[in-house]
N, C-alpha and C positions, 0 to 999 in steps of 0.2 A: 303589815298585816301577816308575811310571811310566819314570822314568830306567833301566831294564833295557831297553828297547825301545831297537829305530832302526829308521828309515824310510828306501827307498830308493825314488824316482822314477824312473820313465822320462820322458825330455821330452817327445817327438812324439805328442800325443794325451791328453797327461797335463799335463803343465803348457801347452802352448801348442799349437795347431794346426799344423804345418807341414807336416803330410801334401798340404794341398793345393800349398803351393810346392815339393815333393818330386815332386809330381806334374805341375805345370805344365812342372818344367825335366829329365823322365825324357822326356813327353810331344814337350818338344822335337827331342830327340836321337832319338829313336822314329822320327819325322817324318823327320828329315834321314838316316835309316839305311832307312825305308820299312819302317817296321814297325809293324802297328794296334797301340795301346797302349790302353787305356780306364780309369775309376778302376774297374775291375774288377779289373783285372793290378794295381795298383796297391796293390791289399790285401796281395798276396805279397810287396811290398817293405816293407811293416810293419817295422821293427826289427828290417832286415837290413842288412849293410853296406855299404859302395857299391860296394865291388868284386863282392859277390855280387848283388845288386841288378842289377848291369851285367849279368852269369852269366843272371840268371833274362829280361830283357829280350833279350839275344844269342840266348836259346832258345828265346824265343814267336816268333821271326821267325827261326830257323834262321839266324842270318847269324854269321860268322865272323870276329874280328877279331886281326890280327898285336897283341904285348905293345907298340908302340910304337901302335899305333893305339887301343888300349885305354888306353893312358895321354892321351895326348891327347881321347880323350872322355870320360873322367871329369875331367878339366881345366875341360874346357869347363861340361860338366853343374854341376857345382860353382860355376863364376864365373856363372852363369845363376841358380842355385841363391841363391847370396849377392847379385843383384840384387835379390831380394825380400824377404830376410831384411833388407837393410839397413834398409828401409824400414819394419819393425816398431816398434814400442812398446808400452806398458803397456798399452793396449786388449787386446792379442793374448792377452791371461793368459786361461784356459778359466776357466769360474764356479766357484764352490768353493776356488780353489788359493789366493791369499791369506789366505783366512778360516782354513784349514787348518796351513797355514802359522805363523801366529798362534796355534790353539791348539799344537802342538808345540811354539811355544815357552812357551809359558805352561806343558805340563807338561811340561818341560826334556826331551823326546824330540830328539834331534840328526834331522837328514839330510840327507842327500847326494843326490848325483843321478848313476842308471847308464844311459847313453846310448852309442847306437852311433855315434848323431852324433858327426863331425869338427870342427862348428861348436857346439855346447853352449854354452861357456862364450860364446862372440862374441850368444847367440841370448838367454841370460841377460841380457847385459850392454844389450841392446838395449831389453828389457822393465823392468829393473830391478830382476833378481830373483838378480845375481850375488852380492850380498854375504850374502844371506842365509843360503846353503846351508855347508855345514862344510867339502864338498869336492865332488870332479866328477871322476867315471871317465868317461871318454869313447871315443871313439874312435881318439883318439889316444894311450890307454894303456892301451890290449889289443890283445894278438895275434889272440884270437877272439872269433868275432861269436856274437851269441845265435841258438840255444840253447846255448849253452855258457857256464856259469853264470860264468867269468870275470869279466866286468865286476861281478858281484853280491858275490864273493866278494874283490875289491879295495874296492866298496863298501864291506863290514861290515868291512874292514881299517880305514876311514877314519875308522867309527863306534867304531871300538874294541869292536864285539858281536861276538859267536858268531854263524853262519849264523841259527844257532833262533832269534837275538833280534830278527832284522832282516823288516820288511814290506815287499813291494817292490807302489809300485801301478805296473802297465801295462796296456798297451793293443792289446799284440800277442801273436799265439799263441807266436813265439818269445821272446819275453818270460817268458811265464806256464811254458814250459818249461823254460827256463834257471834262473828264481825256483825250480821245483821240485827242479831239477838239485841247486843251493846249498842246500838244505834250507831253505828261507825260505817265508813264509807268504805263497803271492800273492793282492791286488785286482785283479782283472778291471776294468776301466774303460772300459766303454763294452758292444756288443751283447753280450748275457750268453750267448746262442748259439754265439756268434763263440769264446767265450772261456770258455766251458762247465768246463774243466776248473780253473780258480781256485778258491783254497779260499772266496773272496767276491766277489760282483758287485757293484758299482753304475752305474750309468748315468752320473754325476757326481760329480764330489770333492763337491758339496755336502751327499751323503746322507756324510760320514761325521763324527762328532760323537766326542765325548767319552767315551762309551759303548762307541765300537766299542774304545778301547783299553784299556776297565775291564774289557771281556765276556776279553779277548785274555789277560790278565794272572789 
C-alpha cells in the first residue's frame, strides 16, 4: 500500500535554509530603494514569488516602480540572490531530510519537489540532492504562485498519484493553503502556530518516521 503514496516538498525551509539568503538580497534592494525591511517583513515572503515578493516589498515602503524598473531589480535581487546560493553545499541540507529521504526510498514512495523558487533545481544540484528527486516543479513551470494549488497539482502529475494520494511537507502559510487547495494532505514544518492550519506539525523532518506513513495508509 505503501507505493499508493507521494510526497511533495517544498525547498525554502524544508529541505534547505535559504530564507536567510532570500532575505539578505530582498534586504539589499530594500536599502538601495530606502525601505525598513526586517526578517519580520520577511515572513510574508515565505513561498511567494519573486515578482509578488517585489509587490509586497513596493508596499511596505509605498514606493512605485515603472515595468522596466521592476525588471531590472528583480535582475539584480536574483544575481545577489545567486551569490550566495553559489556558495552552498551538502552542510546546507536541514536535519532530518536525508534520513527521510532514505526511508521513502526504502518504501518505494516517489517525490518530487514543489517550489516557487526560479533557482530549485541549480540550489539541489549544489547540495547534492538533484538526482534524487523523480522531478521539480518549479517556478519556472507555473503560471501561479501559492496559494494556488498549481505547482502541487503538476507535482502529483509527476508522481503519477491523485491529489488524495500525495503529502506535501511546507513551511509556509501559502504553502499549507495551496497543499489544501489540491486536496493533499499538509506537514506544517516548522512553528506549529505559524502554520496551525496543517493537517500535521512538526518542528523537523526528524520527527517523522515510518509510522507516520503506516498511521496515513
Amino acid at each position: 500500500m505503501m507505493n499508493k503514496l507521494g510526497v511533495i516538498f517544498d525547498l525554502d525551509g524544508v529541505i534547505v535554509d535559504t530564507a536567510k539568503y532570500h532575505y539578505l538580497a530582498w534586504k539589499t534592494l530594500a536599502d538601495e530603494l530606502d525601505i525598513t525591511f526586517t526578517e519580520t517583513h520577511n515572513e510574508r515572503l515565505k513561498g511567494v514569488s519573486r515578482e509578488k515578493s517585489l509587490d509586497i516589498l513596493l508596499e511596505l515602503g509605498r514606493v512605485t516602480l515603472s515595468q522596466a524598473q521592476r525588471k531590472l531589480v528583480l535582475e539584480q535581487k536574483n544575481k545577489d540572490y545567486l551569490s550566495f546560493i553559489a556558495k552552498m553545499g551538502p552542510e546546507e541540507i536541514l536535519p532530518g531530510v536525508t534520513p527521510l529521504l532514505d526511508l521513502l526510498d526504502r518504501l518505494a514512495i516517489p517525490y518530487v519537489l514543489g517550489s516557487a523558487s526560479k533557482n530549485a533545481a541549480l540550489i539541489l544540484k549544489q547540495v547534492n540532492l538533484f538526482d534524487r528527486f523523480k522531478g521539480i516543479v518549479d517556478g519556472n513551470s507555473v503560471t501561479k504562485a501559492k496559494p494556488d494549488p498549481e505547482v502541487f497539482l503538476l507535482g502529483a502529475q509527476l508522481l503519477h498519484r491523485s491529489p488524495y494520494q500525495c503529502i506535501v511537507f511546507e513551511d509556509a502559510i501559502a504553502g499549507i493553503e495551496a497543499a489544501h487547495k489540491a486536496q493533499m494532505i499538509a506537514v506544517g514544518v516548522g512553528h506549529k502556530e505559524t502554520l496551525k492550519a496543517a493537517d500535521y506539525n512538526v518542528n523537523h523532518l526528524t520527527e517523522i518516521t515510518e509510522g507516520f506513513f503506516t498511521a496515513l495508509i
